[in-house]
C-alpha positions in Angstrom: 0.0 0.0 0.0 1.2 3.5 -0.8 1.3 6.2 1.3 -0.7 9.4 1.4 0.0 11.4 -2.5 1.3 14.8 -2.2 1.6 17.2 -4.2 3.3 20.6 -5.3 2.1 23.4 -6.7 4.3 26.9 -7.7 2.8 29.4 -6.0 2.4 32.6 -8.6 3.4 36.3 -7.6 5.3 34.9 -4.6 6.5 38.2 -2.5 9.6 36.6 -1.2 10.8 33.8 -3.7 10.7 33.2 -7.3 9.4 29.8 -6.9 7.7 28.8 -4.0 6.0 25.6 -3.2 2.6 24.6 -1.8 2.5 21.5 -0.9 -1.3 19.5 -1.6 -1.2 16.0 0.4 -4.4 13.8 0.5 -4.1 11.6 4.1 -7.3 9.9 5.1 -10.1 12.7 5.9 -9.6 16.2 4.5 -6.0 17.0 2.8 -4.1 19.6 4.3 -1.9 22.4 2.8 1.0 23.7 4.2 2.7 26.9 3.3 5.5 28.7 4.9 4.0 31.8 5.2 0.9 30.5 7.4 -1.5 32.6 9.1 -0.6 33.9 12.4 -3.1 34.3 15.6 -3.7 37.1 15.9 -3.7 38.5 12.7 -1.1 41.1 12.2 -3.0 45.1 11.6 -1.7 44.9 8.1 -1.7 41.4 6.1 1.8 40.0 5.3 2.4 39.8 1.5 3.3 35.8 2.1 -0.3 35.0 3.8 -2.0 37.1 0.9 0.0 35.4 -2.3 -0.9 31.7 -0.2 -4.8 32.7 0.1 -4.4 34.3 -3.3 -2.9 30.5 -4.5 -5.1 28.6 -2.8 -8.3 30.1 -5.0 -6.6 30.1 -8.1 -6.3 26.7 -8.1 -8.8 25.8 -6.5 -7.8 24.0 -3.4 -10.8 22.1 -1.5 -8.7 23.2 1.6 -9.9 22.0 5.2 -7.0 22.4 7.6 -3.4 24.4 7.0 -0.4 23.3 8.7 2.1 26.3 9.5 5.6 25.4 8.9 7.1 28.3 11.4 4.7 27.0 14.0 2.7 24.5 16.2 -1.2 25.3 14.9 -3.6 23.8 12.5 -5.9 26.9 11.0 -8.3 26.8 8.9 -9.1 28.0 5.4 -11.3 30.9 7.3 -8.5 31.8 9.8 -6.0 32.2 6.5 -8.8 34.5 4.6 -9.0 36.7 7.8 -4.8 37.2 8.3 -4.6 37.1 4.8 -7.6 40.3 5.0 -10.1 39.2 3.3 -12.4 37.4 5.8 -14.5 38.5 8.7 -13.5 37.4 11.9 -17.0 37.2 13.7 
């Protein structure tokens, strides 16, 4: 049996690298994405450029994403908690 299939997408417009990665994995449930610019709690006054160009990413392509696991910290967020740091969602 194989393991869970993950895979990687180039993030466009990336504020800090030319060629970023997301990566897409598919475990049991609901895949995950990860990204290295994740959303912080709280979110910061003004949106980072990284958390925008990964929520921007994430509806381009169209990513049915449930959970995100930040790589520069311990938390799980959700799609919600991205669109809020990433200022474009409503935090009520």
């Amino acid at each position: 049996m194989l393991g869970p299939l993950i895979e990687q997408y180039t993030c466009a417009e990336h504020p800090l690298s030319s060629s970023p990665l997301a990566p897409w994995g598919s475990p049991p449930a609901q895949p995950p994405v990860a990204g290295a610019t994740p959303p912080p709690p709280p979110p910061p006054p003004v949106p980072s450029p990284g958390t925008i160009n990964l929520y921007e990413n994430v509806l381009r392509l169209k990513l049915n994403v449930d959970r995100i696991a930040a790589l520069h910290g311990p938390r799980l967020a959700m799609l919600n908690d991205l669109a809020i740091a990433a200022g474009r969602g409503d935090a009520n």
